[in-house]
N, C-alpha and C positions, 0 to 999 in steps of 0.2 A: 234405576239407570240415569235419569234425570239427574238427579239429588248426584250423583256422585259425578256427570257433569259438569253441573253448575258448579260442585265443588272444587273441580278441578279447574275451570274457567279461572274463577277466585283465584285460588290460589298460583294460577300464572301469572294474573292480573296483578295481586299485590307483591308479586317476588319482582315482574318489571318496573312498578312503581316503588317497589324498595332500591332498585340500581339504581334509578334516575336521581332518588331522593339523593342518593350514598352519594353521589357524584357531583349534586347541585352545588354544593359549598364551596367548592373548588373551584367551579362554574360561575360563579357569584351568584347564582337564581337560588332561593331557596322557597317553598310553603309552606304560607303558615295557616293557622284554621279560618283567617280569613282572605287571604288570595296570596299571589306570587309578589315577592318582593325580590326587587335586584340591588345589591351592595357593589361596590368594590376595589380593589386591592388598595392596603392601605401600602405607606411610606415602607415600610416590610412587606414585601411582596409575600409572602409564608401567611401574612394575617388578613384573614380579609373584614372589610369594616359596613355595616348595615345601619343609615343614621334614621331617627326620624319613623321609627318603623308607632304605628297608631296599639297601643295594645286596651285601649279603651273608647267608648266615642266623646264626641266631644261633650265634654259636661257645659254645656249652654243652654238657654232658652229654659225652658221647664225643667232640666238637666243641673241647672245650676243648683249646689247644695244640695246634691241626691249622690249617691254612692254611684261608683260608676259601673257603666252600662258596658253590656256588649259591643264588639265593633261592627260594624256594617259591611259585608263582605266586597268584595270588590273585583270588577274582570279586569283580566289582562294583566300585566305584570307593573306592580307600582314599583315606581326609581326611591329607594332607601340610601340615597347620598349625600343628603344635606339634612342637618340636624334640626328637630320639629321645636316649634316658638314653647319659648318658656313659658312659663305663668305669670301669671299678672306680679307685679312689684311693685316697689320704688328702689331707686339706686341707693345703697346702704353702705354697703362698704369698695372700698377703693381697690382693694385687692380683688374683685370679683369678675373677671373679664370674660365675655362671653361671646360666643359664635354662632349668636340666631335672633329672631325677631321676637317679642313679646302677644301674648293672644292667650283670652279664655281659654280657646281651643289649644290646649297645650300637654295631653295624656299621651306621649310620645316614649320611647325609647331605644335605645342602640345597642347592638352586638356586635364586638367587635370576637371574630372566632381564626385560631390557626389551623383548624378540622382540615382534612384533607379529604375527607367524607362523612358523612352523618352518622357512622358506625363506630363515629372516635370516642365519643363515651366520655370526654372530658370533663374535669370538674368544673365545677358551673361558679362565678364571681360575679353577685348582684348589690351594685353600688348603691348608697341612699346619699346624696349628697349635703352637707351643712347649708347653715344660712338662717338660726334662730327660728324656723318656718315658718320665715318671712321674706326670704332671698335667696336667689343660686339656681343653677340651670348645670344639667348635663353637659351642656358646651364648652365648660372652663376647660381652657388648654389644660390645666392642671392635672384633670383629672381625667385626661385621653386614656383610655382601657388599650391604644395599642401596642405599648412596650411591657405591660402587665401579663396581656394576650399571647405576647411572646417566649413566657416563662410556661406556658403547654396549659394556657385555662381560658374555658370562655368567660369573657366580660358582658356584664349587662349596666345599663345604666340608666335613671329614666327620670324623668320628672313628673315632679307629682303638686296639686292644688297646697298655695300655703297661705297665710294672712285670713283674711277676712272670707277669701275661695274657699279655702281650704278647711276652716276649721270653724264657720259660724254658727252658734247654736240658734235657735227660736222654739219655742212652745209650738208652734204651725210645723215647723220641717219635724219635729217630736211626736207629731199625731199622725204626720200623714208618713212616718218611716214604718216598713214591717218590723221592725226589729223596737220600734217606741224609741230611738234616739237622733242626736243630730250632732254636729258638729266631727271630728275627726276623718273628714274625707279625703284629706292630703294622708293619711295614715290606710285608709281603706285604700287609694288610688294604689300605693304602693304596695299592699297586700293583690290588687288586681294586676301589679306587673308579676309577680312572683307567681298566681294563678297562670298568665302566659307564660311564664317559663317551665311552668310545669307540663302545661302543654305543648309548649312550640321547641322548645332549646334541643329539643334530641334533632331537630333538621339540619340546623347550626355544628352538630356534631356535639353539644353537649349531654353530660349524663343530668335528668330529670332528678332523679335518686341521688346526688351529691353537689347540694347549692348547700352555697355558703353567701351569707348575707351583711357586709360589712358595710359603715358607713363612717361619716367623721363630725362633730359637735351635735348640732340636730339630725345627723342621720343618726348618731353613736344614740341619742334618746331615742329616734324609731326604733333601734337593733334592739335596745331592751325593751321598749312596747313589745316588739313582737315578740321575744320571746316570752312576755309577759300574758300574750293575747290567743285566746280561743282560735278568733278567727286565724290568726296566723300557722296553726298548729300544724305539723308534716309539711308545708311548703320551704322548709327549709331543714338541713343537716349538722350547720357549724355558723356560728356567730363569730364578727370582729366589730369592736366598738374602738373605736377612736377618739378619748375626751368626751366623756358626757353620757347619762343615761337617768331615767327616771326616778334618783334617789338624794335627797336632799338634806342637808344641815338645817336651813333657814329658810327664808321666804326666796322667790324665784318665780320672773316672769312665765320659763317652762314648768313651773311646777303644774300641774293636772288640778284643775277648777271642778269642780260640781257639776253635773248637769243641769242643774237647778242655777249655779251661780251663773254658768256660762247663757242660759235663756234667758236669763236675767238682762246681761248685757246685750244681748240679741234682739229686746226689747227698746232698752236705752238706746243703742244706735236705730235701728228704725224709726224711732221716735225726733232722732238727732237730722234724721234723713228727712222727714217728712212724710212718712211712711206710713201707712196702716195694716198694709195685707202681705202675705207673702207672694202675692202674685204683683203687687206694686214693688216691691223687692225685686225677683225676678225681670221687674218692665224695663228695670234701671240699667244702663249701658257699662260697659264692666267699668269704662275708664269714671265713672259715676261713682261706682261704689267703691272703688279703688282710693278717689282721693277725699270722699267722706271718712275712710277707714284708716287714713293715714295725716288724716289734719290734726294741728296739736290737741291737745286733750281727750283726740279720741278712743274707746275701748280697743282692749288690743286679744285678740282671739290666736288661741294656739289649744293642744291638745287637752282633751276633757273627761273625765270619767261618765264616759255615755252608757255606761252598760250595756255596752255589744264589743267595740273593738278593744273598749277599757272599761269590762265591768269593775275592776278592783285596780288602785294603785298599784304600783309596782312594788312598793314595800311586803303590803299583804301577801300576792300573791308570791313573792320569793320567799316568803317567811312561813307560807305554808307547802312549799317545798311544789306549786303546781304547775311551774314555768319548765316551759320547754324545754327538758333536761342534757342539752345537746355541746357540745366539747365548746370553747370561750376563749378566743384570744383578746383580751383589752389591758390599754393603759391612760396613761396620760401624759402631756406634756410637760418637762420638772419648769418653767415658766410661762405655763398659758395666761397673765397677763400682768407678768413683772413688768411692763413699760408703762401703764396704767401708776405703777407705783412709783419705778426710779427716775421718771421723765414727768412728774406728776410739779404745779407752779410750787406749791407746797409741802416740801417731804417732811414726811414722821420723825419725831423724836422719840428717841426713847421715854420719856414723860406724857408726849403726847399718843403714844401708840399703846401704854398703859391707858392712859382717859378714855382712848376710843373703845379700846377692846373693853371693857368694864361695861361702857356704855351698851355695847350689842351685847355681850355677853351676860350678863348679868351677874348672878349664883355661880354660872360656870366658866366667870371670865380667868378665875382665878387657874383650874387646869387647863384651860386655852393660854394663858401668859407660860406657863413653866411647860406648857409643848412648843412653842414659839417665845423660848427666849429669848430677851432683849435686854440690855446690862447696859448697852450704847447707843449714840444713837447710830453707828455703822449697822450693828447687828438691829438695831430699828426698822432701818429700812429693807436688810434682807427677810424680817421678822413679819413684815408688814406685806412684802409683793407674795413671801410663802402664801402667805394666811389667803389674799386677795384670790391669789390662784387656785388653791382648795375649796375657798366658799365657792369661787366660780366654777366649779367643775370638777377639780382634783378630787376631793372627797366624793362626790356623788360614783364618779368612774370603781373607786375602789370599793364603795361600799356594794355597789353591783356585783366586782368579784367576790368580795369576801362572802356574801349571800348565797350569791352561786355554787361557792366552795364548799358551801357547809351540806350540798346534797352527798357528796363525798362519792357523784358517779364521773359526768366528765369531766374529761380533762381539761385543767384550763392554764394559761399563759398568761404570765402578766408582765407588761412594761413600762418603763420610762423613756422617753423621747427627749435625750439631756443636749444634743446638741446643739452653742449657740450657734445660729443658723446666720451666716455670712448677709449680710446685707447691702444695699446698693450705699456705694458715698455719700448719695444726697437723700440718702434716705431719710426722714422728717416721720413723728408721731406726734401730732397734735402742734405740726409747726414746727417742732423742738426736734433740733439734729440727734438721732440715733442710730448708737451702736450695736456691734451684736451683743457687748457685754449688758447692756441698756435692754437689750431687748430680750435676750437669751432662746432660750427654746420657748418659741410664741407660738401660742396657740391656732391651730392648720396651717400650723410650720411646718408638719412630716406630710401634708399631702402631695407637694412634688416628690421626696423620695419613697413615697407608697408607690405612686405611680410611674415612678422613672423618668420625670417631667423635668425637670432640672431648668433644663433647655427652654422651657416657657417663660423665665423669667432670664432675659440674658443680661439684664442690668446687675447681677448680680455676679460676683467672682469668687464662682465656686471651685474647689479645690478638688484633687485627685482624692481626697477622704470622703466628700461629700459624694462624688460618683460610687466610690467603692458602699460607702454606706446604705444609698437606695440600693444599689444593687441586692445585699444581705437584705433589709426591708422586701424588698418584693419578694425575693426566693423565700423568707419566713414565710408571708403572708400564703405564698403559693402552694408551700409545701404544706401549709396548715389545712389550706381547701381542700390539697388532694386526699390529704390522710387523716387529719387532725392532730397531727404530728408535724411544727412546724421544724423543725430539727431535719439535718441534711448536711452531706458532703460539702465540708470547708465552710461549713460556720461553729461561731461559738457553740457551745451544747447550751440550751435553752432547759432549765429545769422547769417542771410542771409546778405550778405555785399551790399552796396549802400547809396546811399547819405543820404533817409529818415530814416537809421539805424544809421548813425554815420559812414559810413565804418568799420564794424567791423570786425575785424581779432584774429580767432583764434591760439591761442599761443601754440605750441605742446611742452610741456616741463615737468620734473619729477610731476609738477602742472600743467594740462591744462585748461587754462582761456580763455576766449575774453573778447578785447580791441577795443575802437580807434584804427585806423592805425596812429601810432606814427612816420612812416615813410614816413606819406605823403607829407610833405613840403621836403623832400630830393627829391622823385619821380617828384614832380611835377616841381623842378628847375629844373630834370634831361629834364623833358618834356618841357620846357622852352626852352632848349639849342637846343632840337631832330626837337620842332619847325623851328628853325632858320636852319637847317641844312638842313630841307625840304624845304626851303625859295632858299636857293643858289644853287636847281638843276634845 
């Protein structure tokens, strides 16, 4: 009789703390496994927006370069209104404008949710943001979750350790890890926001059982780490990369060091520091280590084959078919950095862009010249931004799909992002006046129309195609979270890409179409070359 009291106690107990919950989001209070957080309503009254919310502690003090920890519970209801300090940096790029203070203490992240209760079961959108992971914070207007939010999906978004924080290796943080490794803790960080979503997001009204996890340059390299990573595995359902992911032609600052090479450097800079221990490491004040790590000549630390979050390259593990077999939507931008080329003091001749290419190429410059023909020097210089923009990224993005495709389970999507994207009149690249035709579709060009941002940049004179364009952009991206089926009412039909389709690749442009991949015999010399290059290690 007891027992079936107490059971009954229970089970009243959690059916009033299921209405409260169901009702909190609406409310703006919500709980998470570590206390009450209050958000609210955003610019859309329908979305309510949660900034700043701690989903790890703060990696400081003895913390520093340790995988991150639990949060610390807290009473009483904490205010989630304003967005939590980024990571440590330096200001890098111009286009990166941001709405917080900088700090260590910086494992933060946002929901922005249109639940009307906890029961809404929503599919889940968890953002990794770019920035070489070495820049960029959650707070770029760009990349506000609340017009996304508004297409019927929770947004998360978070920031994670990057630079020297984020991804330093040493022989000492090697010995004293359980796992024997060090470095990749801007990648663990973000593996622990997706742990909280796992836990927390069904309060917010999302479904735990349907995250999708997309990002854009260095986040598009985290989307493939994880898909790539153990530790990553079931915390996510569907993948979007945006430009970039862990597979490469040539040599590359993000390509994945050794664990070996990277404590290497972990040494050299200590030593560059003054340094002997890692608790003299530790003693050093962030803004310390911050501008040792960023004075000229010094090592430059990013993701590393630690054998825990990246026991194996990304190649390996695609090639033995072990990666997270889960639906894929990615592409790339058809100009991620033609302004590098056509705004360049010295442009290519056709004579000259034979010399260079030979020069990198070697054996295989010859099938790199007849994929990137050049007969002039006009076709020179479109010959030259192609090529610049594939080694930079184009190639790595598709060789991820192609690998993917060859599981021949999910589904996957693949696109180009061709629109030259309207620019401000004074707009300037390297001093030098440019156009859109100068600049074309530049690389984290599509992240205002991903996110329906437009309006973030008002210097710009965007057009009624550019509006109607994000729009389609979001509804893809949204419809793909909800089902993995980005296709929907009054858009193009998007074909699934793979061999027995034609590879086809949708075209995001004032008219959006799918095609053929028009770019595959350039890809595939690129993969020609990337073979041989895996030949002589």
């Amino acid at each position: 009789m007891p027992k079936q009291t107490s059971r009954g106690s229970w089970t009243f107990a959690t059916a009033l703390a299921a209405t409260l919950t169901a009702s909190a989001v609406g409310a703006g209070e919500v709980r998470t496994d570590a206390g009450l957080v209050e958000g609210a309503a955003g610019s859309d009254p329908h979305v309510q927006v949660y900034k700043g919310i701690p989903y790890a502690a703060p990696p400081v003090g003895d913390l520093r370069w340790k995988e991150p920890q639990p949060v610390a519970p807290w009473k009483g209801v904490r205010k989630a209104t304003a967005f939590g300090a980024r990571c440590m940096q330096v200001h890098v790029w111009d286009d990166m404008i941001f709405r917080d203070d900088m700090s260590e203490d910086c494992l933060y992240l946002n929901v922005w949710t249109p639940a009307a209760s906890a029961t809404a079961k929503l599919p889940v959108m968890v953002w990794i943001h770019g920035g070489g992971f070495i820049a960029g914070s959650a707070s770029e207007p760009r990349q506000d979750g609340e017009r996304m939010a508004g297409k019927g999906v929770v947004v998360v978004s978070m920031n994670y350790r990057m630079g020297i924080f984020g991804f330093f290796s040493h022989p000492e943080l090697t010995r004293e890890s359980p796992h024997h490794a060090s470095g990749n803790y801007g990648l663990l960080d973000q593996a622990a926001a997706l742990q909280w979503v796992k836990k927390n997001i069904a309060a917010f009204g999302g479904n735990p059982d349907n995250v999708t996890i997309f990002g854009e340059s260095a986040g598009s390299f985290a989307v493939s780490a994880h898909m790539a990573s153990p530790v990553s595995r079931g915390l996510f359902q569907r993948a979007i990369g945006e430009s970039g992911a862990f597979f490469r032609a040539g040599g590359s600052d993000l390509a994945p060091a050794t664990l070996r090479d990277s404590e290497q450097k972990g040494q050299q800079f200590a030593t560059a520091l003054g340094v002997e221990s890692l608790s003299g490491l530790r003693a050093k004040s962030a803004d310390e280590v911050l501008k040792a790590s960023t004075a000229p000549g010094a090592v430059r630390f990013s993701p590393n084959l630690d054998g825990y979050m990246m026991p194996e390259d990304a190649y390996t593990v695609f090639a033995a078919g072990k990666q997270s077999r889960v639906p894929l939507l990615a592409g790339w931008n058809a100009d991620e950095i033609r302004a590098a080329v056509t705004l360049a003091p010295v442009k290519p001749t056709a004579a000259s862009f034979a010399e260079q290419t030979r020069a990198t190429f070697g054996d295989s410059a010859d099938a790199i010249l007849k994929a990137y023909s050049a007969t002039s020097d006009a076709e020179a210089l479109e010959a030259a931004a192609s090529l610049a923009s594939d080694m930079f990224i184009g190639y790595a993005t598709w060789k991820w799909v192609d690998m993917h495709s060859a599981t021949g389970e999910a589904p996957i999507y693949c696109y180009s992002f061709d629109r030259k994207i309207p620019v401000p009149k004074d707009n300037k690249v390297n001093g030098v006046p440019a156009t859109s035709a100068d600049v074309g579709a530049r690389h984290a060009g599509e992240i205002e129309y991903v996110f329906g941002a437009l309006d973030s940049l008002p210097a710009v004179d965007w057009q009624p195609s550019d509006r109607k364009l994000s729009d389609e952009v979001m509804t893809y991206w949204t419809n793909f979270a909800r089902s993995g089926d980005p296709n929907g009412a009054g858009l193009p039909k998007w074909p699934r890409y793979g061999k027995d389709g034609g590879y086809q690749v949708l075209h995001l442009d004032e008219t959006t179409q799918s095609a053929a991949d028009a770019r595959r015999a350039r890809y595939e010399a690129l993969d020609a070359y990337a073979a041989k290059q895996r030949e002589k290690k």
